[in-house]
C-alpha positions in Angstrom: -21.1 -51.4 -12.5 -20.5 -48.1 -11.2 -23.5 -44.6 -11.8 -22.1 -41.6 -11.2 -24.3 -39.4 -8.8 -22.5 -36.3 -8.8 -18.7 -35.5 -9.3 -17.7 -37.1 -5.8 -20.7 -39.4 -5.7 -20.9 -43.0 -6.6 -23.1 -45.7 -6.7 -22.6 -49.5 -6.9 -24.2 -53.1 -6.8 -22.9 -55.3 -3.9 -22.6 -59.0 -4.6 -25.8 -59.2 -2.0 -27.8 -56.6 -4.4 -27.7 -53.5 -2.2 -26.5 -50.1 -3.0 -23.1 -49.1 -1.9 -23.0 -45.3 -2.1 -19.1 -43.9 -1.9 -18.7 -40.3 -1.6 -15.8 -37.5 -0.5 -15.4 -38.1 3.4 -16.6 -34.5 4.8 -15.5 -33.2 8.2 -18.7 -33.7 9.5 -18.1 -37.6 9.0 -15.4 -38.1 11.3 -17.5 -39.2 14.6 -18.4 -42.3 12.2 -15.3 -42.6 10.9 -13.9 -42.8 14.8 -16.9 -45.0 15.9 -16.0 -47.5 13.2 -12.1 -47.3 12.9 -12.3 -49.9 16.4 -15.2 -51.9 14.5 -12.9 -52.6 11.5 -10.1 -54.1 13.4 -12.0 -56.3 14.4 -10.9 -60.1 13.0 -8.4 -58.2 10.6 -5.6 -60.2 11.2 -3.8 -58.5 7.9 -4.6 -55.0 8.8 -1.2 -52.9 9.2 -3.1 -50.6 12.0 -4.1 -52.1 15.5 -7.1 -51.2 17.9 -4.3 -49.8 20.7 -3.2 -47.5 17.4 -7.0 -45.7 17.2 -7.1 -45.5 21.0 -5.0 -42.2 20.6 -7.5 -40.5 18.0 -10.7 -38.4 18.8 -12.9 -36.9 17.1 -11.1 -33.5 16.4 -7.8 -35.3 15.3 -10.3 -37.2 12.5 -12.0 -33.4 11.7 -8.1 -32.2 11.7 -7.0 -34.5 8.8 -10.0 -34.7 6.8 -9.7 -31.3 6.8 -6.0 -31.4 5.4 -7.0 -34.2 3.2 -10.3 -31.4 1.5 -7.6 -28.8 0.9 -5.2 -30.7 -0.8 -5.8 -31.9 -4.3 -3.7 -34.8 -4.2 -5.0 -36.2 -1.0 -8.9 -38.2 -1.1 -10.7 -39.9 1.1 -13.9 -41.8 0.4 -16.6 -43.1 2.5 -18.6 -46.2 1.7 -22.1 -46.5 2.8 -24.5 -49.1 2.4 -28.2 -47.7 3.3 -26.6 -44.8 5.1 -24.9 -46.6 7.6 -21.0 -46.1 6.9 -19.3 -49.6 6.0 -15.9 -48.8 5.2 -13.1 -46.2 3.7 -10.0 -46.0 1.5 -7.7 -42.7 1.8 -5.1 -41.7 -0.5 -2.1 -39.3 -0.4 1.3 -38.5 -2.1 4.5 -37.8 -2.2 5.2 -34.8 -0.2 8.5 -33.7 -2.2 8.6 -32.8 -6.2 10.5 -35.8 -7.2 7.9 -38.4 -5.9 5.3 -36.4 -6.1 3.5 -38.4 -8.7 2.8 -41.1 -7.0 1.4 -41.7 -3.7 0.0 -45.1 -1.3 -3.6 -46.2 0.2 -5.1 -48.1 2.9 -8.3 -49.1 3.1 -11.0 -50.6 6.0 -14.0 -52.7 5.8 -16.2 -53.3 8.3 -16.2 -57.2 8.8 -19.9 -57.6 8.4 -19.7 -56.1 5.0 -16.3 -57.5 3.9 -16.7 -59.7 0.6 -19.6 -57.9 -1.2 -17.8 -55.9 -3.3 -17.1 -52.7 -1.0 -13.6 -53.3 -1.2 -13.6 -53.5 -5.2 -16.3 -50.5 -5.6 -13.7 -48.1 -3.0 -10.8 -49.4 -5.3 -12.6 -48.3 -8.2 -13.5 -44.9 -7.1 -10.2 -44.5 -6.3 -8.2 -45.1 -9.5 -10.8 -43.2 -11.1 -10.1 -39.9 -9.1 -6.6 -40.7 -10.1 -6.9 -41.5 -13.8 -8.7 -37.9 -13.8 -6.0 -36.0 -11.3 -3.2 -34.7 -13.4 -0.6 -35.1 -11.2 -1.0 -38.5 -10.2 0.3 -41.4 -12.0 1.0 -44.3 -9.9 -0.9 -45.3 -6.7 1.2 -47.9 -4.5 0.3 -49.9 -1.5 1.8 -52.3 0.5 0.0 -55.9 1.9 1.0 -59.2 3.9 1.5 -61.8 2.0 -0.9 -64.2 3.4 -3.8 -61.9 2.8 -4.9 -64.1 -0.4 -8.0 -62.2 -0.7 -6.5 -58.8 -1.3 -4.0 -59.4 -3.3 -6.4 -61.2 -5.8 -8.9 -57.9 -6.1 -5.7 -55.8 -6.4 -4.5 -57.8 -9.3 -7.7 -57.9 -10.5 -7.6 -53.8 -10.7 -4.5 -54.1 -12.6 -2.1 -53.9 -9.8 1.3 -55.8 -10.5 3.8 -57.0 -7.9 7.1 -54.7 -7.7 9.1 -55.6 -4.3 8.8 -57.0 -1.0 9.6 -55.9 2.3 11.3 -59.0 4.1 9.8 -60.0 7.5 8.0 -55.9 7.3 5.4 -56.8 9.8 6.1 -58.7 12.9 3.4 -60.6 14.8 2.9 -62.5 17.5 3.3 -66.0 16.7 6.0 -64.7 13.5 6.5 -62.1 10.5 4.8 -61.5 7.2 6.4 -60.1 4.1 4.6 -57.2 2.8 4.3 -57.1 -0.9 4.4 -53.6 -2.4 2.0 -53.0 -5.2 1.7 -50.7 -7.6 -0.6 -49.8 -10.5 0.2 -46.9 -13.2 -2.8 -44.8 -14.5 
């Protein structure tokens, strides 16, 4: 069950009882974002981004895009929190040219103390409703490895439906994963 706090603040139950509060990610929350982006690789196995790929970023790189991401109305970011310690994010942006822009893709981190209570499903849920109420949106689209079980069941869950695959799209060490692409319509 989701409470609205304010227009860009919501509350939600996680599975263990506490209060996950999501919000618009702010530039001043980019020193937790960075301190946590390593965190959140940690035992990811199905994440598309690596901890050598957040080595690069600092803290005004973070201020940089979040900044990018407040001025333009078809880009979001939200934080989750979990008694005001930051536990996770999903960011969204679309198409940059007309003809696609009604539709755009997500990722989303967990830390993995606080994956499987629900933060995942409350930051999905936040997100689909900023884009049921954005006017040019209409179809949010993501891309995951196949063996990642658990994902793919909360995104069906949310109404996402299976449209393609990319054969062999990421490569690992010990072999390749398809990546199924997603999509849901709002």
């Amino acid at each position: 069950m989701c409470i609205i706090l304010s227009t860009n603040v919501f509350t939600y139950k996680s599975k263990n009882g506490k209060t996950i509060t999501i919000s618009e990610a702010q530039e001043h929350d980019a020193k937790r974002m960075l301190d946590s982006a390593s965190k959140a690789l940690i035992n990811a196995p199905y994440m598309l981004t690596s901890v050598e790929d957040v080595k690069n970023l600092n803290v005004d790189v973070i201020q940089k895009t979040l900044k990018d991401y407040l001025e333009n109305p078809n880009y979001v970011q939200f934080i989750a929190e979990v008694e005001g310690k930051f536990v996770g994010k999903i960011d969204f942006k679309n198409g940059n040219n007309d003809k696609i822009s009604h539709q755009g893709a997500f990722a989303m981190i967990i830390l993995p103390e606080y994956r499987n209570y629900g933060i995942g499903s409350a930051l999905l849920e936040t997100l689909i409703t900023w884009a049921k109420n954005n006017s040019k949106i209409e179809k949010i689209c993501l891309e995951v490895m196949e063996d990642n079980i658990g994902a793919i069941q909360l995104y069906k869950k949310q109404g996402f439906f299976e449209e393609g695959r990319k054969a062999k799209g990421v490569k690992l060490e010990d072999g390749y994963q398809d990546l199924i692409l997603m999509a849901l319509f709002v």
